[in-house]
N, C-alpha and C positions, 0 to 999 in steps of 0.2 A: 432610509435608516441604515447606518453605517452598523456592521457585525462586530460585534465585540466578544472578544476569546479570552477567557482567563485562564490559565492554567493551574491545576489542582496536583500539588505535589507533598504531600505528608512528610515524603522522603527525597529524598534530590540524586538517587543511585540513577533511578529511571532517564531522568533529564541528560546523564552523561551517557546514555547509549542512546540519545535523539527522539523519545517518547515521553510525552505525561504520564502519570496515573489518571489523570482525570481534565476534562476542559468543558467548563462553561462557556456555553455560548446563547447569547441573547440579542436581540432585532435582524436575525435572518430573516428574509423573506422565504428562500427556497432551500430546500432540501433534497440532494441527489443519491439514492441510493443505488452503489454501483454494484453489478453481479462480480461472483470471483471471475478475474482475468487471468489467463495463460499465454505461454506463449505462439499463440497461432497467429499465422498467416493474415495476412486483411479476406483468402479464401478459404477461410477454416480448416488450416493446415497446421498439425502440429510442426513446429520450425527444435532445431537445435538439440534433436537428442540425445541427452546426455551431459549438455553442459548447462549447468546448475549460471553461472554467470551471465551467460548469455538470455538461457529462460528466465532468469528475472529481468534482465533489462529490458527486453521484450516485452515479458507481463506489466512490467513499466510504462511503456509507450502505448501498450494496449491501455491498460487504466488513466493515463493521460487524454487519450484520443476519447474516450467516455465521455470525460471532464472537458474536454474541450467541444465536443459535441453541446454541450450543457452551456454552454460560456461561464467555463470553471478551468482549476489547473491545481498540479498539486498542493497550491497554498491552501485551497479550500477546502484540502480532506480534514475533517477531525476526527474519523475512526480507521482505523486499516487493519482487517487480519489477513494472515498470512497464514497458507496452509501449506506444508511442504512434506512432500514422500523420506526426505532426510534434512534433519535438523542440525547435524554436526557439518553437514556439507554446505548447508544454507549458508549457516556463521561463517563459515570461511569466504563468502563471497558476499555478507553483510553488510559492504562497506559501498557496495553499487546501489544499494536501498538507502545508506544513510547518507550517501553525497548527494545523492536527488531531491530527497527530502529536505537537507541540509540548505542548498542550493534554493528551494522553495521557503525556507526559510519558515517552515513548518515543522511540528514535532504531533503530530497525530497521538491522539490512544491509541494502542499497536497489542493486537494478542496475536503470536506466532503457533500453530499447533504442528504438530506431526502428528500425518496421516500415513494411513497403509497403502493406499492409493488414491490419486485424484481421477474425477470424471474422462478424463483421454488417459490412455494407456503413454507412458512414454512420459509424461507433463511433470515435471519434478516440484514445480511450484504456482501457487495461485493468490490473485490480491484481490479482496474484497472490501470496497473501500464506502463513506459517506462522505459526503461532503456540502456542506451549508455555504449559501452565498445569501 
C-alpha cells in the first residue's frame, strides 16, 4: 500500500518558508520515530562549536543516517522540531534546513522552539524528526 500525504494548509504563509500546518497521511505501514539529533561525531563527540551552520548540517546527516538505518530518507519525515539555544542565529543559517528538505522534496510539520540549553553543553541545535513509510 502506496503512502499517501495530503497536505493541510488554511493558510499558504507556511508553505512559502517550506512547512505545512498540517499533513495527512494514510496506508503507512511503518512508522519511525526519531530522537533529537545533534551535532556529534559517529563517537559521540560534540563537532563544531560554535558554528550554528555547520551544527545543523551535521544534525542533518545525523537524522538522515537514522532514516536510513530505517530504509527511510528525508522524503519520509512528516514531523520535525527543532530546538535551538538561539533562534535569531538559527534563521540566519535557515536556508541549509530548507535546501535539504527542499532537495527531498518534502515540507514536513516543522515547530522550531528556543531553549536555554540543549542536553551536550556546547550543541546549539537539535532535530527531532517522524517519519512514515
Amino acid at each position: 500500500m502506496a503512502v499517501e500525504r495530503t497536505a493541510v494548509n488554511p493558510a499558504t504563509w507556511s508553505v512559502e518558508m517550506g512547512f505545512n500546518q498540517g499533513e495527512v497521511v494514510s496506508g503507512h505501514t511503518r512508522t519511525l520515530y526519531c530522537s533529537g539529533q545533534t551535532a556529534m561525531s559517529s563517537d559521540g563527540k560534540p563537532q563544531h562549536d560554535g558554528d550554528m551552520a555547520a551544527q545543523l548540517a551535521l544534525s542533518l546527516d545525523n537524522l538522515e543516517a537514522v532514516l536510513g538505518e530505517a530504509g527511510m530518507s528525508l522524503a519520509n519525515l512528516v514531523r520535525l522540531n527543532v530546538y535551538t539555544t538561539d533562534v535569531d542565529l538559527l534563521f540566519q543559517h535557515y536556508g541549509v534546513l530548507a535546501a535539504r528538505l527542499g532537495a527531498a522534496r518534502v515540507a514536513p510539520t516543522t515547530t522550531m522552539l528556543g531553549v536555554t540549553r540543549l542536553a551536550i553543553p556546547g550543541q546549539m541545535v537539535e532535530l527531532e524528526g517522524t517519519a512514515v513509510a
